[in-house]
Z-matrix of the N, CA and C atoms (Angstrom, degrees):
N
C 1 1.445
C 2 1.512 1 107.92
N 3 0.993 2 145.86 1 -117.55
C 4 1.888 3 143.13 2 -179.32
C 5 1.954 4 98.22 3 159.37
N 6 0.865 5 64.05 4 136.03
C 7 2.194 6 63.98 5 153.19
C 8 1.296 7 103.23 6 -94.62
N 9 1.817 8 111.33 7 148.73
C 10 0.959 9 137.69 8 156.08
C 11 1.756 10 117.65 9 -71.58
N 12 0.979 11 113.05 10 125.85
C 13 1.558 12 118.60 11 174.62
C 14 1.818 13 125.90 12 -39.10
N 15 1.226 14 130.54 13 109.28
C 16 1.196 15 136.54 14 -174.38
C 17 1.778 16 110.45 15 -1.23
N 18 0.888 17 141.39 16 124.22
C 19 1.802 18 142.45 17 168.50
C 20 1.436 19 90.64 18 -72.38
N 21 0.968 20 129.84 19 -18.51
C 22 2.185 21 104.21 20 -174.26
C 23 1.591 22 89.49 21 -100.18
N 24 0.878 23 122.56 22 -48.58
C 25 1.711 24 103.83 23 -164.63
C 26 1.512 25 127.72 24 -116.69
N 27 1.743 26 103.30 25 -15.35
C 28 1.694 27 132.31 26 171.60
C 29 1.728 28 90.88 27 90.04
N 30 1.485 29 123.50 28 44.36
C 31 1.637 30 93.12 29 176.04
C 32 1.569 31 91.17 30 -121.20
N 33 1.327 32 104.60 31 157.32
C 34 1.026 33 123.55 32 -166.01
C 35 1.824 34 140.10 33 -49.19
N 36 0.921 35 145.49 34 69.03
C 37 1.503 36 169.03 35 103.48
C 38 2.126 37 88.98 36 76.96
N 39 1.529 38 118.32 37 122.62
C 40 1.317 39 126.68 38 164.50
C 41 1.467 40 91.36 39 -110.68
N 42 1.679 41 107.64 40 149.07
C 43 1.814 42 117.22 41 149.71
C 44 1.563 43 77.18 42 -92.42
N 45 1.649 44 87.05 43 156.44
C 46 1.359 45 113.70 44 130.23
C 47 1.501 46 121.81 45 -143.91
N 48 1.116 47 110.37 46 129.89
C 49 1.617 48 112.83 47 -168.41
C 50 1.612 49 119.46 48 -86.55
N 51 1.111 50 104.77 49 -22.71
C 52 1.574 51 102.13 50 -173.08
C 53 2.062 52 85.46 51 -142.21
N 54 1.964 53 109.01 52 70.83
C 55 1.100 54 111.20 53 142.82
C 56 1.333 55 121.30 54 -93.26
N 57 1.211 56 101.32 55 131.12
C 58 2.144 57 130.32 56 -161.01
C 59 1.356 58 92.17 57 -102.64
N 60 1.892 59 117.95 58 123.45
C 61 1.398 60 143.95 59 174.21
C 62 1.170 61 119.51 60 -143.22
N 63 1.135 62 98.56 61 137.04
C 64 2.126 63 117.46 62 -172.17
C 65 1.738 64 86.02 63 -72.83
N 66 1.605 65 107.88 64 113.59
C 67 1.290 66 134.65 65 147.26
C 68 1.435 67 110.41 66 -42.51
N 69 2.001 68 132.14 67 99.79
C 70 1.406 69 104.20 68 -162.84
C 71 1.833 70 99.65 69 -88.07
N 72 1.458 71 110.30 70 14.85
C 73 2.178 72 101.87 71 -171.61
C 74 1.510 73 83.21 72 -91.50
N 75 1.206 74 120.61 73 -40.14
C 76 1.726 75 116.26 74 -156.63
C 77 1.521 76 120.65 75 -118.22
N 78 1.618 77 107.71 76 -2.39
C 79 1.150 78 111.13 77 171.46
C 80 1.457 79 135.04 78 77.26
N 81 1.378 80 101.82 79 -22.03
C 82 1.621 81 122.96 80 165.59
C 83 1.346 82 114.81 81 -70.51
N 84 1.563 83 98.32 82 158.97
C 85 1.730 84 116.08 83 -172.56
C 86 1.785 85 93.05 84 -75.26
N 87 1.112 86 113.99 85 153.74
C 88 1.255 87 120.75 86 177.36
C 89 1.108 88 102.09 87 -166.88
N 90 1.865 89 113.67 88 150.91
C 91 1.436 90 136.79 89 178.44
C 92 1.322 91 140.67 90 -85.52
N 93 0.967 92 161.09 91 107.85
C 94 1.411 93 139.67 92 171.96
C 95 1.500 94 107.73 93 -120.49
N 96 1.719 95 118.08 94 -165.87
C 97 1.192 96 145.73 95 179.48
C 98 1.204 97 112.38 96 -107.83
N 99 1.209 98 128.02 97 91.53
C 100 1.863 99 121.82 98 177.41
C 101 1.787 100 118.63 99 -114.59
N 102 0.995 101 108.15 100 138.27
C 103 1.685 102 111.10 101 159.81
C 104 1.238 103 119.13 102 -114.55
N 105 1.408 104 111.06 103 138.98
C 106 1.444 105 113.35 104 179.66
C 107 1.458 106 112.20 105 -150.91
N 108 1.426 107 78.74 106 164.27
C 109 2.400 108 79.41 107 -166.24
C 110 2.119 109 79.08 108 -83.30
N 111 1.405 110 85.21 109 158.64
C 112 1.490 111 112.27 110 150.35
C 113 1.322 112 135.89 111 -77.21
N 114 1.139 113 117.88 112 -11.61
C 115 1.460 114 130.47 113 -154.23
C 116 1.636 115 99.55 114 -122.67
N 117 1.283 116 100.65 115 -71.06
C 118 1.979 117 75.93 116 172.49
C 119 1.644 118 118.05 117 -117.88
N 120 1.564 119 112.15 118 24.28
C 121 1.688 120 106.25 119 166.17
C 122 1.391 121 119.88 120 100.94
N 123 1.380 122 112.15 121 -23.91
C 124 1.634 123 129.16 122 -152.80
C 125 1.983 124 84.52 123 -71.83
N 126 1.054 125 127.01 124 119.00
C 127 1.382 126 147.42 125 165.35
C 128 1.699 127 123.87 126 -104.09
N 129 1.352 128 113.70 127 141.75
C 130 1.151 129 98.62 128 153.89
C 131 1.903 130 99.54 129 -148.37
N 132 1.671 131 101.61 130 137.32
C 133 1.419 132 113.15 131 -179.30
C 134 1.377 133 105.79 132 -117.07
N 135 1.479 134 123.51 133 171.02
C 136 0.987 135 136.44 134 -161.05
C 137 1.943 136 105.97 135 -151.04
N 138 1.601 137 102.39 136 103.31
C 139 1.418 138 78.74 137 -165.55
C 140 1.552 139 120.55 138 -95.86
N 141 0.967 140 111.63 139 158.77
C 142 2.068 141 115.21 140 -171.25
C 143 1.449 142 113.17 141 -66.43
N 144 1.015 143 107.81 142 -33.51
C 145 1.679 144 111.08 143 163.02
C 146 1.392 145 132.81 144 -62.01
N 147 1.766 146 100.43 145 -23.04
C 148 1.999 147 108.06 146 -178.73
C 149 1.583 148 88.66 147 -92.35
N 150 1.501 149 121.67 148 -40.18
C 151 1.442 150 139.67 149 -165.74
C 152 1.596 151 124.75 150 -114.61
N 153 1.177 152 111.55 151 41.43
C 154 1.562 153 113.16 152 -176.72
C 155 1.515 154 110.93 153 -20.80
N 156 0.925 155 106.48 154 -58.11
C 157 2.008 156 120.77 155 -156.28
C 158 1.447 157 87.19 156 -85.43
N 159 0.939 158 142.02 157 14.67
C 160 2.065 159 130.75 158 169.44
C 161 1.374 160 88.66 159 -72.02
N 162 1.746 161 96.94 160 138.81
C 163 1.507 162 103.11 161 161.15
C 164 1.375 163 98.73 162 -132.74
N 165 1.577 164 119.34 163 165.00
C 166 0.982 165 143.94 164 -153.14
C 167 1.876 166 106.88 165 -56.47
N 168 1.442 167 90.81 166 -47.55
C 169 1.935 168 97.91 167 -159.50
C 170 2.053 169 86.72 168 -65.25
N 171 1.612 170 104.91 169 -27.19
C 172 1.726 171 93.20 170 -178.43
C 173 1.546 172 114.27 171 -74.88
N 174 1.183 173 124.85 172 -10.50
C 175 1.455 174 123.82 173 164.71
C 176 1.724 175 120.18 174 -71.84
N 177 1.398 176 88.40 175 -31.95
C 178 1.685 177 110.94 176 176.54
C 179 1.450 178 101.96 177 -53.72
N 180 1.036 179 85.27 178 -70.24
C 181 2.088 180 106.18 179 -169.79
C 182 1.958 181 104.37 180 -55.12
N 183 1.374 182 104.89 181 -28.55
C 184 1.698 183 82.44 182 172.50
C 185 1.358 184 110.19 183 -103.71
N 186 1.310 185 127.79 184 6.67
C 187 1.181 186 100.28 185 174.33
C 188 2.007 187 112.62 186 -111.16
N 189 1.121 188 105.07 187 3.77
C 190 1.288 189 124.24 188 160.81
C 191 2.125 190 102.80 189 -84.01
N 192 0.924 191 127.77 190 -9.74
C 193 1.631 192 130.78 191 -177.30
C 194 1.464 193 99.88 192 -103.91
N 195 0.984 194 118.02 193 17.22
C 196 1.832 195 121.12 194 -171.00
C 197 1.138 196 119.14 195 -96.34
N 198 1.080 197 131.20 196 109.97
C 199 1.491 198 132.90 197 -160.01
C 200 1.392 199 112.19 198 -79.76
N 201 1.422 200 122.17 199 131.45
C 202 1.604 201 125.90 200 -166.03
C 203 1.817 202 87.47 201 -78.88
């Protein structure tokens, strides 16, 4: 599939599959699935702990469904 280029600014779309974030209720390291443009920051992750069963191509698919 590919990412589609950022909707706020058109710059170019990273996966990252195993982005690691301080849990702020429990304080632990924790994982998710995020994409984010390079160019101006705008991200969206999905973490494995709210969403065990998320897989990667479904992070794909919503952030390519994102309305500019």
């Amino acid at each position: 599939m590919g990412l589609k280029p950022c909707p706020f600014c058109g710059g170019k779309a990273e996966l990252d599959s195993i982005h690691n974030y301080r849990d702020l209720r429990s304080g632990r390291l924790e994982s998710g699935i995020s994409v984010c443009c390079t160019e101006c920051d705008v991200e969206i992750l999905i973490c494995r702990s709210d969403v065990p069963s998320i897989e990667i191509e479904q992070v794909e698919q919503m952030w390519n469904r994102r309305t500019p």
